[in-house]
C-alpha positions as CSV (number, residue, x, y, z in Angstrom):
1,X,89.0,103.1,123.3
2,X,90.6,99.9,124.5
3,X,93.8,101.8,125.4
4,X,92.1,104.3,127.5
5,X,91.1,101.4,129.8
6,X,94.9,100.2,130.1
7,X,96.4,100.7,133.8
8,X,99.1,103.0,133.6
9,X,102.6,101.3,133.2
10,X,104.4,102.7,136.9
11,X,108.4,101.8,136.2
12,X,111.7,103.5,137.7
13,X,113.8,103.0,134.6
14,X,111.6,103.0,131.9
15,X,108.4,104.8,130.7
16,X,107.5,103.8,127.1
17,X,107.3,100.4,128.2
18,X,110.1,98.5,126.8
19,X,113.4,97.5,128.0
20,X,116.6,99.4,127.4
21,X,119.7,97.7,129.0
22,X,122.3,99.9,127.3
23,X,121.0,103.1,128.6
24,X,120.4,101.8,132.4
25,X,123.8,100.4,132.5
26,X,125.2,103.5,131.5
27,X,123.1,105.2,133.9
28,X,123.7,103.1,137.0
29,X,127.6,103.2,135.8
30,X,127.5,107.3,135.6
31,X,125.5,107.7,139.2
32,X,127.9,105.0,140.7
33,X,131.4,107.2,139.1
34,X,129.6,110.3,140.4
35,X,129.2,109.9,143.2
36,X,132.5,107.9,143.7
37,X,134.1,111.1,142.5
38,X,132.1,113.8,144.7
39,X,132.7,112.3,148.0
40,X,136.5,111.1,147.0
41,X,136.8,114.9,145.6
42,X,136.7,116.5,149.5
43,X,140.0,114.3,150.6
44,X,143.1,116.5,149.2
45,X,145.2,112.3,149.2
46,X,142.5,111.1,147.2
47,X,142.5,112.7,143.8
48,X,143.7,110.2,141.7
49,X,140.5,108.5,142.7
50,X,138.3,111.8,141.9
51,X,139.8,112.7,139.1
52,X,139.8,109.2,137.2
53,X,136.4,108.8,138.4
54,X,135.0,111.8,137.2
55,X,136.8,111.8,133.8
56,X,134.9,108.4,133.1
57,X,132.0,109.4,134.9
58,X,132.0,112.7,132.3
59,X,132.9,110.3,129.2
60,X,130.3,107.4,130.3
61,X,127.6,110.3,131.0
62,X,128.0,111.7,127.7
63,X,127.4,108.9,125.7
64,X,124.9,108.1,127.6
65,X,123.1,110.9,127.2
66,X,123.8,110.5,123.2
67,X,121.6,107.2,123.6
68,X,119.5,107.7,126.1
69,X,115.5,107.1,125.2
70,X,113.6,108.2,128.2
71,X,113.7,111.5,130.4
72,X,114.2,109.7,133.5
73,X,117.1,108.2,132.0
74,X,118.5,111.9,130.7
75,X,117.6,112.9,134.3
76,X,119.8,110.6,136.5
77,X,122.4,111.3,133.6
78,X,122.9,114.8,134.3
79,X,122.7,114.2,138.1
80,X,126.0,111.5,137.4
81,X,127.8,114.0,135.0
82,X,127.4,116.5,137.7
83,X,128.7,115.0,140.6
84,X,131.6,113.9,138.4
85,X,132.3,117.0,136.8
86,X,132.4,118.4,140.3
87,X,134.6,115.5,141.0
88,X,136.8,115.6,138.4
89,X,137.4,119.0,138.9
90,X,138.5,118.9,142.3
91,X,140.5,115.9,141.9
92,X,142.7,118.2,139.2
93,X,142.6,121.0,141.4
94,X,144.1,118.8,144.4
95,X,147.1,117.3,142.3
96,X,145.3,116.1,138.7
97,X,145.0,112.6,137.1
98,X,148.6,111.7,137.8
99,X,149.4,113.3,140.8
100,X,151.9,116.4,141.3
């Protein structure tokens, strides 16, 4: 019974209690690409920008999501892959990864 008189572990990244530094790093990189790519994706002169960013965004998200450990950490992962998949889309619709 001593673990049912534990206080409840209350974390942002993390909710079996131990540390994973890989799969927030990817995380934070995947949010940061994705939403670099959705707001660079709604200026026609910047799609290099949306486009890069949301091909890596897409490639870091991915592997992230192969590694990741926690649902909070699967969740912001598919919020970054969307917003770059949104982004990279765009970006190759306004002129593609090396312009055109």
């Amino acid at each position: 019974m001593a673990q049912a008189m534990r206080p409840p572990q209350i974390s942002l990244l993390s909710t079996d209690g131990k540390p994973h530094p890989l799969q927030d790093a990817l995380m934070a990189v995947t949010l940061t690409l994705g939403a670099v790519a959705f707001v660079t994706a709604f200026f026609h002169n910047l799609h290099l920008i949306s486009s890069w960013a949301g091909l890596i965004g897409i490639l870091t998200g991915a592997y992230g999501q192969f590694v990741s450990v926690t649902t909070r950490e699967r969740f912001a992962l598919i919020i970054g892959l969307g917003a770059s998949a949104i982004g990279f889309y765009l970006g190759m619709f306004h002129g593609g990864l090396f312009g055109g």
